[in-house]
VEXNU-611680 format. One line per field, with one value per residue (C-alpha): residue number from 1; x, y, z. Coordinates in nm, 3 decimals, padded with zeros to 5 digits. Layout:
num: (NUM, ...)
u: (X, ...)
v: (Y, ...)
w: (Z, ...)
This chain:
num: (1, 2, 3, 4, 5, 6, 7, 8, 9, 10, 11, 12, 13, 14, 15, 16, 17, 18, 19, 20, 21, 22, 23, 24, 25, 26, 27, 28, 29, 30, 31, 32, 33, 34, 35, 36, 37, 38, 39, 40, 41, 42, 43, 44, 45, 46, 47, 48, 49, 50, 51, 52, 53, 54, 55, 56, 57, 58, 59, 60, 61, 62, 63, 64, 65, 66, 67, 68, 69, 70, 71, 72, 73, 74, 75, 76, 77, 78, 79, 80, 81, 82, 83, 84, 85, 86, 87, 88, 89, 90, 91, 92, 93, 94, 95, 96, 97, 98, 99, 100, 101, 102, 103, 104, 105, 106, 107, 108, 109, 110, 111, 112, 113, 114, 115, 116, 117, 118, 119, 120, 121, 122, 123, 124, 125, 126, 127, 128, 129, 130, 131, 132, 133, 134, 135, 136, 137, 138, 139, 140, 141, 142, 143, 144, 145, 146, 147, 148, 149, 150, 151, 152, 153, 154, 155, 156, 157, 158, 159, 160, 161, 162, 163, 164, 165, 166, 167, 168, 169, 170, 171, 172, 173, 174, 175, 176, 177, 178, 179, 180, 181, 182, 183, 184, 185, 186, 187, 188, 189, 190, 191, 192, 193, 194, 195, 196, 197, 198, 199, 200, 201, 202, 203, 204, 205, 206, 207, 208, 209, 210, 211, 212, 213, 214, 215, 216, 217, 218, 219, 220, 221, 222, 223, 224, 225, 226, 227, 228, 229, 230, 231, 232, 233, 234, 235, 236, 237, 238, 239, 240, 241, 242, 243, 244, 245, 246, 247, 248, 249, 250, 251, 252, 253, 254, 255, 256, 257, 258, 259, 260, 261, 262, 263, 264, 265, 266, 267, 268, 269, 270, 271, 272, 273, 274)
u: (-02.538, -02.449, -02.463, -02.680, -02.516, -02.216, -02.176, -02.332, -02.066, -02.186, -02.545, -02.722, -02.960, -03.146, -03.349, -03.623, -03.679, -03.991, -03.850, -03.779, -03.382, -03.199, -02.974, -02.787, -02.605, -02.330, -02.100, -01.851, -01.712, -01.304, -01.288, -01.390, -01.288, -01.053, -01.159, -01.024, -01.259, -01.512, -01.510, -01.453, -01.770, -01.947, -01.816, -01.917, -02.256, -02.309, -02.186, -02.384, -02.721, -02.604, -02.578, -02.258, -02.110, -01.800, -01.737, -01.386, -01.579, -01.449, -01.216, -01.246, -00.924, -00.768, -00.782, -00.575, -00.334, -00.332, -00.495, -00.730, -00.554, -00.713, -00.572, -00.621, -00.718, -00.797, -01.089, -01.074, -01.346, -01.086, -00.965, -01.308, -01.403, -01.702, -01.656, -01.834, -01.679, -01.680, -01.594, -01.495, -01.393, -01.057, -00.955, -00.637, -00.607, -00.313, -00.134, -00.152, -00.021, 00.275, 00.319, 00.374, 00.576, 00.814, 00.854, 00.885, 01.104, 01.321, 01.342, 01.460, 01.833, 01.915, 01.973, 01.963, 01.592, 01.284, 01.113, 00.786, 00.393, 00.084, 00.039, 00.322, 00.340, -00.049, 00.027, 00.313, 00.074, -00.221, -00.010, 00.139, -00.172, -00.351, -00.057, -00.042, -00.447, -00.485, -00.152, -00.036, 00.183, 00.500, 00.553, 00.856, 00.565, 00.367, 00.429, 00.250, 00.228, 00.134, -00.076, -00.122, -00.299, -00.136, -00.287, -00.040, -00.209, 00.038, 00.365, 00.254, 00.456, 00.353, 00.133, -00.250, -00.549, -00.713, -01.025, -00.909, -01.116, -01.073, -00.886, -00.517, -00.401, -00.099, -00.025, 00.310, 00.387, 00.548, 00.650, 00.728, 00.951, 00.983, 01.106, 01.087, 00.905, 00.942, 01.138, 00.840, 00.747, 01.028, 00.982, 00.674, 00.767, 01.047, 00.805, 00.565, 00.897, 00.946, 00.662, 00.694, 00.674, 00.999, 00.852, 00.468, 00.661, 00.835, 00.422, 00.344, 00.567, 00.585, 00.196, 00.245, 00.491, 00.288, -00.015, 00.230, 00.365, 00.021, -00.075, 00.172, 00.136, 00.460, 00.273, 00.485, 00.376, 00.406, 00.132, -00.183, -00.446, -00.316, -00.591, -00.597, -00.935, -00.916, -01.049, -00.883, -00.906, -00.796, -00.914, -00.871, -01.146, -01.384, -01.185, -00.855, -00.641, -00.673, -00.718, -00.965, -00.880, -01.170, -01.066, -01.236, -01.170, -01.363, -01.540, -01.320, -00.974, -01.166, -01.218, -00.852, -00.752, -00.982, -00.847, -00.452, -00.525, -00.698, -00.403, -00.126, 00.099, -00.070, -00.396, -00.355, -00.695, -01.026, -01.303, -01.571, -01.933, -01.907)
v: (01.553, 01.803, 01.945, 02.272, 02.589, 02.413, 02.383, 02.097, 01.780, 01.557, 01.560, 01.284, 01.319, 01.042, 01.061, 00.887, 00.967, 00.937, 00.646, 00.411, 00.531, 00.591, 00.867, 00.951, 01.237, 01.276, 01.518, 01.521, 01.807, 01.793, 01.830, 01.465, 01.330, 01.328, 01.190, 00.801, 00.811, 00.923, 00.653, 00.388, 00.501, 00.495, 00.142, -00.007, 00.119, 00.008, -00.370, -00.313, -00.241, -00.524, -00.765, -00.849, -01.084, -01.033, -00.654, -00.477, -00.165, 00.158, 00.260, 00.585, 00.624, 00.962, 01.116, 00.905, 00.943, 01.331, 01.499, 01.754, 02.120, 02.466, 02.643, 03.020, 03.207, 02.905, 02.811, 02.510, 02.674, 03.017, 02.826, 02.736, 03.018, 03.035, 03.105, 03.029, 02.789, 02.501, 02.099, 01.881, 01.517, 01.413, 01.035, 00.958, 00.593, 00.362, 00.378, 00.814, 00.751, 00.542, 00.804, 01.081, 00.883, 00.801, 01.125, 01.312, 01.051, 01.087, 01.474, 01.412, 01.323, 01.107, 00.793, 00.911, 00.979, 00.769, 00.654, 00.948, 00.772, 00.816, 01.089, 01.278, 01.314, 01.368, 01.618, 01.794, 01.758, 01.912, 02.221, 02.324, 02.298, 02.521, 02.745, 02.798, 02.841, 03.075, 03.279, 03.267, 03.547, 03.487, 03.747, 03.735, 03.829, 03.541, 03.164, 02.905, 02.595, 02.223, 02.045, 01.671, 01.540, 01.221, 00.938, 00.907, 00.559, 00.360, 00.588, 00.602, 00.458, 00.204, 00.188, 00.258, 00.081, 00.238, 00.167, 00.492, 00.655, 01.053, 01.353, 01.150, 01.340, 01.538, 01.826, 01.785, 02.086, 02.157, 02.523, 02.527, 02.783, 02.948, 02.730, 02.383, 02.197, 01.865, 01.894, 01.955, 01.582, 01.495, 01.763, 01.632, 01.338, 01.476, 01.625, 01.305, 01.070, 01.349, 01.294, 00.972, 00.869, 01.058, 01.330, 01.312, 01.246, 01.623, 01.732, 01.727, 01.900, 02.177, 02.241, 02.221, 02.498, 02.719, 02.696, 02.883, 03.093, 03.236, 03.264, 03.504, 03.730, 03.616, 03.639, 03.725, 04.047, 03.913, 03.623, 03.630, 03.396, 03.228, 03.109, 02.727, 02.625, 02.263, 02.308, 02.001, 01.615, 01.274, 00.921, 00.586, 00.517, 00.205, 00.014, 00.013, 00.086, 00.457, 00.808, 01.027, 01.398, 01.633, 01.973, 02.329, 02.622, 02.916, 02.891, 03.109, 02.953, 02.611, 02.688, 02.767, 02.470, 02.232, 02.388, 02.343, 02.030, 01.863, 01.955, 01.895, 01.542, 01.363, 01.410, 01.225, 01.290, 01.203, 01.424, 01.299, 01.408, 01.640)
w: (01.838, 02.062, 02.395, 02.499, 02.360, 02.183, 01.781, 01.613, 01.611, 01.462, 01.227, 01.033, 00.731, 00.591, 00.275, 00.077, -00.241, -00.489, -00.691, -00.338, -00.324, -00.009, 00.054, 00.393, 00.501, 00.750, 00.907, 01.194, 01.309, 01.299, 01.645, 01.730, 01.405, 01.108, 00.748, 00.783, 01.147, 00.902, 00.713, 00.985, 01.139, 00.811, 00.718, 01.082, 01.073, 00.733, 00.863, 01.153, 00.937, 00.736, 01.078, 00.970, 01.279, 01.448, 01.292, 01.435, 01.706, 01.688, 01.964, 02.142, 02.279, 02.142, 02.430, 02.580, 02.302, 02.257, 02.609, 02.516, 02.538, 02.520, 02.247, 02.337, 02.038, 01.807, 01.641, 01.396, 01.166, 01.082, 00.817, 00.621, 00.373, 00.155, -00.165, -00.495, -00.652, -00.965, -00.884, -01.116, -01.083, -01.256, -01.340, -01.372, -01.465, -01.359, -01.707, -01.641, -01.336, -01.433, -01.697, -01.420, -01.230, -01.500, -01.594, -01.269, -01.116, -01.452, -01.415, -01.091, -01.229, -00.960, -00.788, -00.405, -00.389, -00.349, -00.637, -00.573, -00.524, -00.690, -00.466, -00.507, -00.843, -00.899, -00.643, -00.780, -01.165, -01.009, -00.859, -01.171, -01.392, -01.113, -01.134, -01.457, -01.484, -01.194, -01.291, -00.939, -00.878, -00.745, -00.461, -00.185, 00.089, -00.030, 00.049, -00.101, 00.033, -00.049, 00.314, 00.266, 00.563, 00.673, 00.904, 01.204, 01.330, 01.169, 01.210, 01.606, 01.836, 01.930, 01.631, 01.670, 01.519, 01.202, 01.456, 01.676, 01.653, 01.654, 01.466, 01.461, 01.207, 01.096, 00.756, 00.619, 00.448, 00.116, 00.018, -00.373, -00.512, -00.834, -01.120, -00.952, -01.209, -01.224, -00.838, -00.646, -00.667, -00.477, -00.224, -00.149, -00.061, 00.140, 00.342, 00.387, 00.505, 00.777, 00.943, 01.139, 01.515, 01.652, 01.488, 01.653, 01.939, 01.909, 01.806, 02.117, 02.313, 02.020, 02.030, 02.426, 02.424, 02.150, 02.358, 02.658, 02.483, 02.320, 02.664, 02.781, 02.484, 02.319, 01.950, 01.648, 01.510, 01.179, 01.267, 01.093, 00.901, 00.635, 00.327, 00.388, 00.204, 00.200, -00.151, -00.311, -00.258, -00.389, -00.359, -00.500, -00.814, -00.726, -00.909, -00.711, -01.021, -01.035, -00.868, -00.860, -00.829, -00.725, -00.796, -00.683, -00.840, -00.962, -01.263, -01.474, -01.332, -01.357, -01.781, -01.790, -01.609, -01.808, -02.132, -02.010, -01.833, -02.176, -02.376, -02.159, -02.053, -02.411, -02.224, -01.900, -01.716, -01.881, -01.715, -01.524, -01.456, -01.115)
């Protein structure tokens, strides 16, 4: 799908293969859709095939919510980079993740902060064993930081319909420092609870303002590309009781990582075929 001389959008692939399976292939372009519209779509054209009666229709009402603005200088593809890189899929079953949450919300040493999710600690888990297997180097002109995109349907206000369909999503950002450990889990979620509607409310006007200010040639001369590769990704397993963890590395960090990730935590994860 797409119009004459524009990028591809949206694209479709569908496969037969020699012993009668059926394969299909999708991608949507992040400028008309985020991953939960991507799996929306996917679920209402599955009920459709299926004939399923009285199915929930997407909406197509983002631009209603978030008017389209050109963003001088920006292209949503900057951040992709190819690389050559190893996937492997990580389970974590429910006891694990009990275990991590017991003992990150332990280290935490207090009673003022919220007891940290699933995703916080598998989060805070995964950083350190990548850490530790890539020997990051800890540089002051370096930042590091932790994106977790977050679904803003629910935190809108007033709240939106997982049915919107569209990119309605936000990155709240987590910048670990040297020596957290066991802390970082509650920074992240420090930095999930600040995103809610007052402050998608404040998104827009903030984005509104960048976009002038790029525009007038007020750019910091310190402003540059940072390395966001959207490399790493979680999901529930198909059971509902667990989390999958597909991680991306290359294949010499992704040895290292195996070999501290088996031996570490009384062997948490339990690897998967990838």
């Amino acid at each position: 799908i797409a119009t004459m001389g524009s990028p591809i959008s949206a694209s479709f692939q569908f496969n037969i293969f020699e012993c009668g399976g059926i394969g299909i292939g999708l991608c949507i372009s992040l400028k008309i859709s985020d991953i939960f519209s991507f799996f929306v779509f996917f679920k209402s054209w599955a009920a459709t095939f299926r004939g399923e009666p009285d199915q929930e229709r997407p909406r197509f009402e983002s631009a209603t919510l978030f008017p389209a603005r050109s963003l001088f200088g920006y292209d949503p593809r900057n951040p992709i980079f190819e690389t050559n890189i190893v996937a492997k899929r990580f389970v974590f079953s429910k006891s694990s993740i009990e275990a991590l949450i017991a003992k990150y919300y332990k280290a935490t040493n207090t009673e003022k902060l919220q007891r940290p999710s699933p995703i916080d600690v598998l989060s805070a888990f995964l950083w350190n064993q990548i850490v530790a297997a890539t020997m990051v180097e800890w540089k002051t002109h370096t930042v590091h930081e932790l994106v977790h995109y977050m679904n803003l349907r629910s935190i809108m206000c007033p709240p939106q319909s997982e049915y919107s369909f569209g990119n309605i999503s936000w990155a709240a950002k987590t910048v670990p420092s040297v020596g957290e450990g066991c802390n970082l889990a509650s920074q992240i979620r420090e930095s999930i609870n600040k995103v809610d509607s007052e402050y998608e409310g404040g998104m827009l006007g903030s984005v509104g303002e960048q976009v002038q200010r790029v525009a007038r040639g007020e750019v910091p001369i310190w402003a540059g590309s940072p390395s966001l590769t959207f490399k790493n990704f979680t999901d529930s397993t198909v059971s509902g009781e667990g989390i999958e963890a597909k991680v991306q590395l290359t294949e010499e960090d992704m040895v290292k990582f195996q070999d501290d990730t088996g031996s570490c935590s009384n062997k948490l994860l339990q690897l998967d075929a990838s």
